[in-house]
N, C-alpha and C positions, 0 to 999 in steps of 0.2 A: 243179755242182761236178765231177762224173763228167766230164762232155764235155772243161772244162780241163785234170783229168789226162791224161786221152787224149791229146788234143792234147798235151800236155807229155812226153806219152810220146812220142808221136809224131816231137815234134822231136830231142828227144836221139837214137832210131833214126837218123833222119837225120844225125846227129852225123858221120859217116864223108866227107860228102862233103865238095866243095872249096869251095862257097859255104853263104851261111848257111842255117840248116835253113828249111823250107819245105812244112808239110804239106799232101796231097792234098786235101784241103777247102777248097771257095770261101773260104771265113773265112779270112785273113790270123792267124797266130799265129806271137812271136818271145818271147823268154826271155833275161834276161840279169842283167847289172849297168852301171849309167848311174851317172856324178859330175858334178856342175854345181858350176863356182864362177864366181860374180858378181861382178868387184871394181867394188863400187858402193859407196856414201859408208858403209854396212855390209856389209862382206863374208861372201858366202855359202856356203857347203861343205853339200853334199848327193852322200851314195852311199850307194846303197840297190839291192837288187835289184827285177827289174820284169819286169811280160808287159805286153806290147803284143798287140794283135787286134784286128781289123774292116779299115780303112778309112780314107786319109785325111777323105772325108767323115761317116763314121759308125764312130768306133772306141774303147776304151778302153784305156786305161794305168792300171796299174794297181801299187802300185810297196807293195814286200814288206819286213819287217823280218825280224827274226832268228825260226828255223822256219816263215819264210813265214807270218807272220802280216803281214796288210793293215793298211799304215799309211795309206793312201790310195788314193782309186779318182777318178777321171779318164774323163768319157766328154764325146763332143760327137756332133752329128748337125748339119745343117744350119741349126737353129733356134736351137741356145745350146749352151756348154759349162757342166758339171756337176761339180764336186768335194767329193766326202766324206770324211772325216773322222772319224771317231769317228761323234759325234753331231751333229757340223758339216758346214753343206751350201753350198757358193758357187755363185752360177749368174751367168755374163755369157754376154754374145752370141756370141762366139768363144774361142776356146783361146786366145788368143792374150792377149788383155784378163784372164782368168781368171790364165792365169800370171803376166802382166805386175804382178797384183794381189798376187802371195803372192811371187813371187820375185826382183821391181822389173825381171825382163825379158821381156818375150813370148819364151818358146820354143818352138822349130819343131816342136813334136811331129807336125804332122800331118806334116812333111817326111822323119821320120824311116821314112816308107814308102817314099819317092823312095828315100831315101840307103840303104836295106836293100837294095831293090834293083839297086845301084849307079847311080843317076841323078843326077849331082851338082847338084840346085838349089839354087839360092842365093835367098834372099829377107828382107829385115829385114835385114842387113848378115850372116846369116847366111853363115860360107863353110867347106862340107863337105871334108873330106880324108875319101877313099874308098881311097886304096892299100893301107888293111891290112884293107880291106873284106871278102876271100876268105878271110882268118884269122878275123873273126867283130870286127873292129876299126875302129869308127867315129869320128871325131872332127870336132866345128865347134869353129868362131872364130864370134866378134862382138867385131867393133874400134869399129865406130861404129853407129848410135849409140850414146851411152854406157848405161846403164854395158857396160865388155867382159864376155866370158863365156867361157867354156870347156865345151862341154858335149862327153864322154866316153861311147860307149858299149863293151861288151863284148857280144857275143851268145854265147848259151849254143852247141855244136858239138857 
């Protein structure tokens, strides 16, 4: 828990510059607030604050309630994606299958390392807008397949 303040410290330091914070350690660490709506046959609203770290192939999400308390933790590595929960644990093969399971769409989270970085990939009808990207401002679409989605980030600065 010590190392994640650090880092957290770490990145608001960085707060000053023109792109998103980005600390001197191999380990990838980002900070913010993300909204997802799904308009799917039940429509879905989710904003919550969240750290992101690791790795498109080995990383976690990790997405916070009020005082930073963990509503849920989010990891994958090469061999399966892992989601907890309280005392709830989901595991499928890919991040992608695990979200598509709780929030009726696969979302790009491993892609949101591309798009941090300003890389615009597209994949799953994902499609990233990067222009408010150096203000700490992410946003995709998904028009098809269905259901669309909206997924919002905010990074901490």
């Amino acid at each position: 828990m010590n190392r994640r303040l650090a880092m957290l410290a770490a990145s608001l330091m960085l707060g000053a510059c023109a792109t998103p914070p980005r600390p001197q350690s191999p380990e990838a660490f980002w900070s913010g607030r993300i909204a997802l709506q799904v308009m799917g046959e039940t429509p879905q609203n989710l904003h919550v604050a969240f750290e992101l770290q690791g790795s498109a192939q080995n990383g976690e999400l990790t997405l916070l309630g009020p005082v930073s308390s963990v509503l849920a933790r989010l990891s994958w590595n090469p061999r399966q994606a892992v989601l907890e929960r309280g005392n709830e644990r989901w595991v499928q093969p890919t991040v992608e299958a695990l979200t598509q399971q709780l929030v009726q769409t696969p979302l790009p989270v491993q892609l949101l390392f591309d798009w941090i970085e300003g890389r615009p990939v597209t994949h799953a009808g994902w499609e990233p807008d990067l222009s408010a990207r150096t203000q700490g401002r992410i946003t995709a679409r998904r028009t098809s397949p269905a259901p669309e989605a909206l997924l919002r980030i905010l990074l901490d600065q």
